[in-house]
C-alpha positions in Angstrom: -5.5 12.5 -32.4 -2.1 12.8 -32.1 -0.4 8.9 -31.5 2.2 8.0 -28.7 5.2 5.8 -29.2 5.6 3.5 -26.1 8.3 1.6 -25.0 7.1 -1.8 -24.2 10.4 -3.5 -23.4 12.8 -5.7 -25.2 11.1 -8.9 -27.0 13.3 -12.0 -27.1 13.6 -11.5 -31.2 14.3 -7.4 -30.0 17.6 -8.9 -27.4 18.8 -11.6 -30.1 18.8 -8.3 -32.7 20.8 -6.5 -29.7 23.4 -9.0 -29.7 24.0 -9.7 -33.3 24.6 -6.2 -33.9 26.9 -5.8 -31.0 28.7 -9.4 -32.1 29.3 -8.0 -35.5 31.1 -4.8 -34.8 33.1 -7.3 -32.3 33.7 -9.4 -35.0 34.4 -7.1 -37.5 37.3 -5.8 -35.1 38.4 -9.6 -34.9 38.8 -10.2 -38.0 40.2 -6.7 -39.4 42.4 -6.1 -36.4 45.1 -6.6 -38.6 44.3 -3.0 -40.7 44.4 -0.9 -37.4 40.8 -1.0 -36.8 40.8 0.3 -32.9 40.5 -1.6 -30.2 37.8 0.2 -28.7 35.4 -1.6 -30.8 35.8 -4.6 -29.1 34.2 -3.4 -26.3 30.9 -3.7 -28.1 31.0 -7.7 -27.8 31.7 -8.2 -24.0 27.8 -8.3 -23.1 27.2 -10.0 -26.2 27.9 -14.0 -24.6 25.5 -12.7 -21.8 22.7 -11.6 -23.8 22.3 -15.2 -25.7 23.2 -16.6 -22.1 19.8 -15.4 -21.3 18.1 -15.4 -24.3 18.9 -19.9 -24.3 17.6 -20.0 -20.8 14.3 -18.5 -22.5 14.7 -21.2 -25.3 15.4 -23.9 -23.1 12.2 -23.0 -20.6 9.8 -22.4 -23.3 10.6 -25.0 -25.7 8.0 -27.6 -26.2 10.9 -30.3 -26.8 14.2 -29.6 -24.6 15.6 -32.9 -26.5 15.1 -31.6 -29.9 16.7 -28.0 -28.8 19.6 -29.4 -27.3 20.0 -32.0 -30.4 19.7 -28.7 -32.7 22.4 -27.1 -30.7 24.7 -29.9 -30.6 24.6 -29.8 -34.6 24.9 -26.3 -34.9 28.2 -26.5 -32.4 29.8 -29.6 -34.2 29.1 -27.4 -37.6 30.6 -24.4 -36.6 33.7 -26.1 -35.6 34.1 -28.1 -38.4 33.4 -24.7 -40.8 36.3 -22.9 -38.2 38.4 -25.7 -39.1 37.6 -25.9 -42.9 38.6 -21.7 -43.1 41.1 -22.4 -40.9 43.2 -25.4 -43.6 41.9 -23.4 -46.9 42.1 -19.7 -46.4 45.0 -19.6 -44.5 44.7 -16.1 -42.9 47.4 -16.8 -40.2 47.0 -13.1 -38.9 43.8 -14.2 -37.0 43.3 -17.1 -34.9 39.7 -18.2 -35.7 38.0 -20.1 -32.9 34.8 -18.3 -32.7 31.7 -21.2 -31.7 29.0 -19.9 -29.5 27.0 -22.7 -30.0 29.3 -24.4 -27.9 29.1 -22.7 -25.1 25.4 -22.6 -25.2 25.1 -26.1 -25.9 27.3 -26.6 -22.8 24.9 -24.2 -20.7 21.7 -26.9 -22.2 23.6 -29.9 -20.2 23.5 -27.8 -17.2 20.4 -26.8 -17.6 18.9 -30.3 -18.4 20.8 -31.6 -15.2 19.1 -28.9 -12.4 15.9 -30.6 -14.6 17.2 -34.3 -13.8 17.8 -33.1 -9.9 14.7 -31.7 -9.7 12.5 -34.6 -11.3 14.8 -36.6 -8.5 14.0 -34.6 -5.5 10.0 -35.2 -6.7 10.1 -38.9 -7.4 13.4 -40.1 -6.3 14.0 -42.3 -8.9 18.0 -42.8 -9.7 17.3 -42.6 -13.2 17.1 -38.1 -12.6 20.2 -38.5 -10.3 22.6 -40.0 -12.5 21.3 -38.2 -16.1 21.8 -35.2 -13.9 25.4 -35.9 -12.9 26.4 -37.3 -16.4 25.0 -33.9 -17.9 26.9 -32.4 -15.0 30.1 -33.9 -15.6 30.4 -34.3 -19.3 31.9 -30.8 -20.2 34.4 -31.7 -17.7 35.2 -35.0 -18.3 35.6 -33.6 -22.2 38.1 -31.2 -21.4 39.8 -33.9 -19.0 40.4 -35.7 -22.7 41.0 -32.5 -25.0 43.7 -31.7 -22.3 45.3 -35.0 -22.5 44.9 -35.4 -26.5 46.7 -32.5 -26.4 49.9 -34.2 -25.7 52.6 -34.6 -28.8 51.9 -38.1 -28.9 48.6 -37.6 -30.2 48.2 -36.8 -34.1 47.1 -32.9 -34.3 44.0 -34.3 -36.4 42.9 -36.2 -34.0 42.8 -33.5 -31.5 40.3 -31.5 -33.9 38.4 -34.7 -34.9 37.8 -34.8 -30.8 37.8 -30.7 -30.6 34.8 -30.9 -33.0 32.0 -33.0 -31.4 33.1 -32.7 -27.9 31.4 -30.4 -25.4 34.3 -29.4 -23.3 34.2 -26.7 -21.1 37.8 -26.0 -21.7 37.3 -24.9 -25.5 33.8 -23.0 -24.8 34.4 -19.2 -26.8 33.6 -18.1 -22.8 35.4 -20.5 -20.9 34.6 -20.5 -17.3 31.8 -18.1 -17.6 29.7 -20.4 -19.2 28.4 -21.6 -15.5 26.4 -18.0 -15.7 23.9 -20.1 -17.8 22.9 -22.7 -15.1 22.9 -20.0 -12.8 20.6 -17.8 -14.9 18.1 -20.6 -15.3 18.3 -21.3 -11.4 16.6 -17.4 -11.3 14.7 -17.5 -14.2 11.7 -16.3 -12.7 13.6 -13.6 -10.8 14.8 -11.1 -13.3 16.3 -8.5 -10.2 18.9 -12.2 -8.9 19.8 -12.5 -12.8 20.5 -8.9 -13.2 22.7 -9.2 -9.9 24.0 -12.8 -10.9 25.4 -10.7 -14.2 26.6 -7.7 -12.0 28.6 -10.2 -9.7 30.3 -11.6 -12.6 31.5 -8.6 -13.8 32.7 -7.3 -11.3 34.7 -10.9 -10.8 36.3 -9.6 -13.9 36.7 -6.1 -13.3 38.9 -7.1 -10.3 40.9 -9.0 -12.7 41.9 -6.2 -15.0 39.6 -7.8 -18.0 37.1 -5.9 -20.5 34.9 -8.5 -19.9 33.3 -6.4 -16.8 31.1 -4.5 -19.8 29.0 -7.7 -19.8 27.3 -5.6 -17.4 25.5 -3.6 -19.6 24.0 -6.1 -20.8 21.5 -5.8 -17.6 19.9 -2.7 -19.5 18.2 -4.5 -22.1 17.5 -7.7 -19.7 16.0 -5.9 -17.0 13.6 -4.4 -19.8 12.8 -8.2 -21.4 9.0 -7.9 -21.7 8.5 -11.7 -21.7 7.1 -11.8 -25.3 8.7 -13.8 -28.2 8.4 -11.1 -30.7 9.1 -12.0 -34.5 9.5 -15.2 -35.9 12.7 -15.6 -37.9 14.2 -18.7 -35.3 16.5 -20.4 -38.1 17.7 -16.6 -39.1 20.2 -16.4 -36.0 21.5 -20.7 -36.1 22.3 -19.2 -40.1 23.3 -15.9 -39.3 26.1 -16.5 -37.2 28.5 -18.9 -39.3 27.7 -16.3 -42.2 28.9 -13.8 -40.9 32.0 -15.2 -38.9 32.9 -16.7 -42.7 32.1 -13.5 -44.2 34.0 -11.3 -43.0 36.9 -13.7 -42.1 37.2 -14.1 -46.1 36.8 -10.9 -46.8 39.5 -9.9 -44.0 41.8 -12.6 -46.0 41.0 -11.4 -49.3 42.2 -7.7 -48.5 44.6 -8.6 -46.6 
């Protein structure tokens, strides 16, 4: 009998190995810019932020604790920034700016995502309790960036600002800025893969207008619009370790030829 490969779609372990492989050619054209590496290749990491966009609203529905998953990615966010910060004062690579911290931005997209949760517990039992946890999870990332704005000021010691930079969730420093908002949005459709897809198309095309790269996000509906549903692999902690490794890899390296 002759045996028939079938495409069964994309797992979620298949679209988090997508987007690390598309993230590190991004960041390997980041980080080695300096040597002439073209810029073409950074076209590989605009849908990257989209593709863990959806893959966390997966996370965030299908974890058995949403406290414990937005606890984890509070850690991961304040160690990332406080690893950016460390290769930032030692290596001193001044060609590239480093101020790479997903976890930020997806730990900003858990607060929205916990707040439609508070709204709709409060539109089932009215109890203020939902109402004003979902407006303080609403608010926070911009009540953050209300203070990282003013701590900016020269008054302010510079250490201070990245004491505050590193544990607080502010909109204003998320890797994506702005287009973190996809997430809550995202999670609004999450059982209605064609609004996504169109959600993601409609931001693109927000940037396309603008004249920024960022419209390729939109291929990142290709390997959405084939998510099968299934978990896939196990590996979870692989990615939370992967990222920061890589990012200080090649960061080094990049400083080391330099």
């Amino acid at each position: 009998m002759q045996s028939k490969l079938e495409f069964n779609g994309f797992s979620t372990f298949s679209l988090k190995i997508i987007g690390i492989i598309l993230m590190f050619i991004d960041h390997f054209h980041e980080m080695f810019s300096p040597f002439g590496v073209p810029g073409w290749l950074d076209w590989f990491g605009r849908p990257v932020a989209t593709i863990f966009f959806f893959v966390s609203v997966i996370g965030f529905s299908h974890t058995h604790s949403k406290r414990t998953y937005m606890i984890r990615m509070y850690l991961c966010m304040v160690m990332m920034e406080l690893l950016v910060l460390f290769l930032g004062r030692t290596i001193h690579y001044d060609k590239i700016g480093l101020m790479n911290n997903i976890f930020r931005d997806l730990f900003i997209g858990t607060l929205f995502m916990a707040a439609i949760d508070e709204f709709k517990s409060f539109h089932l039992n009215k109890k203020a309790k939902h109402l004003l946890l979902g407006l303080l999870f609403c608010l926070l990332p911009f009540v953050f960036s209300g203070v990282i704005f003013l701590a900016l000021g020269d008054s302010v010691s510079p250490i201070f600002t990245s004491i505050i930079s590193s544990f607080a969730p502010a909109i204003l420093l998320a890797e994506n800025n702005i287009m973190v908002l996809l997430i809550p949005f995202l999670y609004l459709a999450k059982n209605n893969r064609k609004i996504q897809c169109l959600l993601i198309a409609l931001t693109a095309l927000f940037f396309a207008f603008s004249g920024n790269t960022q419209w390729m996000m939109i291929f990142s509906i290709i390997p959405i619009w084939f998510y099968n549903g299934k978990k896939g692999p196990g590996m979870k902690y692989f990615f939370y370790i992967f990222y920061p490794a890589h990012i200080a890899g090649l960061y080094i390296l990049a400083a080391l030829l330099y």
